[in-house]
ROKEMI-499024 format. One line per field, with one value per residue (C-alpha): x, y, z; residue number from 1. Coordinates in Angstrom, 2 decimals. Layout:
N
xx: c(X,...) .
yy: c(Y,...) .
zz: c(Z,...) .
k: c(NUM,...) .
//
This chain:
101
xx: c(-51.57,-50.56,-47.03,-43.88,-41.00,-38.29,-37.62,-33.79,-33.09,-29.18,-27.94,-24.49,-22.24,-19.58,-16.35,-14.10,-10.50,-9.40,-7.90,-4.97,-3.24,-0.89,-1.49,0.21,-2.11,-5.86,-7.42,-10.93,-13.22,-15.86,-18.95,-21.91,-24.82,-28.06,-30.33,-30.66,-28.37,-25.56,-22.35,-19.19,-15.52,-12.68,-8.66,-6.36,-2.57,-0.64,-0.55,-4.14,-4.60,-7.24,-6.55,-9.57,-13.26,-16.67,-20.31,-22.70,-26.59,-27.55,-31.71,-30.89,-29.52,-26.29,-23.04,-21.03,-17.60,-15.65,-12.48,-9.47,-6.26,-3.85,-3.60,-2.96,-1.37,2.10,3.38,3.03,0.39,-3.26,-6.31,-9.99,-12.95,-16.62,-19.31,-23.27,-26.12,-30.13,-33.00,-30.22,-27.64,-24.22,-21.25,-18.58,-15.79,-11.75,-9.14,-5.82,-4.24,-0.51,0.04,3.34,5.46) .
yy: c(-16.38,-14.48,-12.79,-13.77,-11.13,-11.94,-9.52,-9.02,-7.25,-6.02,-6.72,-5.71,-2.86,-0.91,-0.37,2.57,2.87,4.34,7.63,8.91,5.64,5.73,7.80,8.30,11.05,9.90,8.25,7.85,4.63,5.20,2.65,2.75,0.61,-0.10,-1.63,-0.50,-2.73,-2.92,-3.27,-4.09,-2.47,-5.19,-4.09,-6.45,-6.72,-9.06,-12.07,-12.04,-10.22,-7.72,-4.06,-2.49,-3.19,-1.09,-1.79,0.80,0.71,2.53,3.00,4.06,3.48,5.99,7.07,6.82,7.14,6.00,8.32,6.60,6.91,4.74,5.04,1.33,0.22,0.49,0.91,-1.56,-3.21,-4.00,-5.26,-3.75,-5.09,-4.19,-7.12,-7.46,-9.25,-8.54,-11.22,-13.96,-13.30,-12.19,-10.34,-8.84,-6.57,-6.26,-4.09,-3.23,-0.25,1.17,2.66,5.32,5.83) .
zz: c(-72.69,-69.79,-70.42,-67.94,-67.47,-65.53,-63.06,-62.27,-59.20,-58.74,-55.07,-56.21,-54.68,-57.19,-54.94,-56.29,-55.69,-52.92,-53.50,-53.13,-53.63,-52.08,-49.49,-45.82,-44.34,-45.05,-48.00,-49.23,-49.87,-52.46,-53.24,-54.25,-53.62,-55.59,-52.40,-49.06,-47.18,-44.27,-45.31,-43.68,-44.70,-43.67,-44.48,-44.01,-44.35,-46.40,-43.90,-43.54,-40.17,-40.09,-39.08,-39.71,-39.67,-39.88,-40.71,-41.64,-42.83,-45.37,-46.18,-49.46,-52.52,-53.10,-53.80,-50.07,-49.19,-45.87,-45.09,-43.71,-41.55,-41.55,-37.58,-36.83,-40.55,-41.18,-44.36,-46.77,-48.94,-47.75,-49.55,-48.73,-49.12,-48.86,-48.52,-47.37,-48.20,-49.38,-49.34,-48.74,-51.22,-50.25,-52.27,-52.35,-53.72,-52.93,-53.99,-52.80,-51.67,-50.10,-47.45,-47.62,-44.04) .
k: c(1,2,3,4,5,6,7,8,9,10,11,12,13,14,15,16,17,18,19,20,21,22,23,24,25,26,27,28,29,30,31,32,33,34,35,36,37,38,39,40,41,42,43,44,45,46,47,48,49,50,51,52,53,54,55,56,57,58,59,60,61,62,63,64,65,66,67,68,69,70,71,72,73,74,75,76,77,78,79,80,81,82,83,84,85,86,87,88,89,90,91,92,93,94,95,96,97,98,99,100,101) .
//
């Protein structure tokens, strides 16, 4: 009988918290992802409105970081998230973060 292994294959992305937090000056954004894939870095504020967005592609699996100012944030708290997809399946991760005058 011929044998039949599942094969699992882990789309996911591991965001790290941003560090420092708080911070006022710059911060950093570590992830980590375990396909090749595009991802896309969205910040928003408390009500919902966005204040920052990037995308980059990545051809290989890593450890990445993006690197921060607040130039366009006030002070307060925000939520980050990074998201993208591979062979039709999406996720996501979210985390917060503060933001010091």
């Amino acid at each position: 009988y011929p044998l039949s292994i599942p094969i699992e294959i882990d789309h996911s992305i591991q965001l790290g918290q941003n560090f420092p937090n708080p911070f006022s000056l710059e911060t950093i954004i570590p992830y980590e992802i375990s396909q090749p894939n595009e991802i896309t870095l969205t910040i928003w504020d408390v009500s919902g409105n966005v204040v920052h967005k990037t995308q980059k592609n990545h051809d290989q699996i890593g450890k990445y970081s993006i690197r921060l100012k607040p130039d366009t944030m006030s002070p307060g708290l925000f939520y980050y998230r990074i998201s993208g997809s591979k062979f039709g399946e999406k996720y996501s991760k979210t985390r917060k973060m503060i933001v010091l005058n």
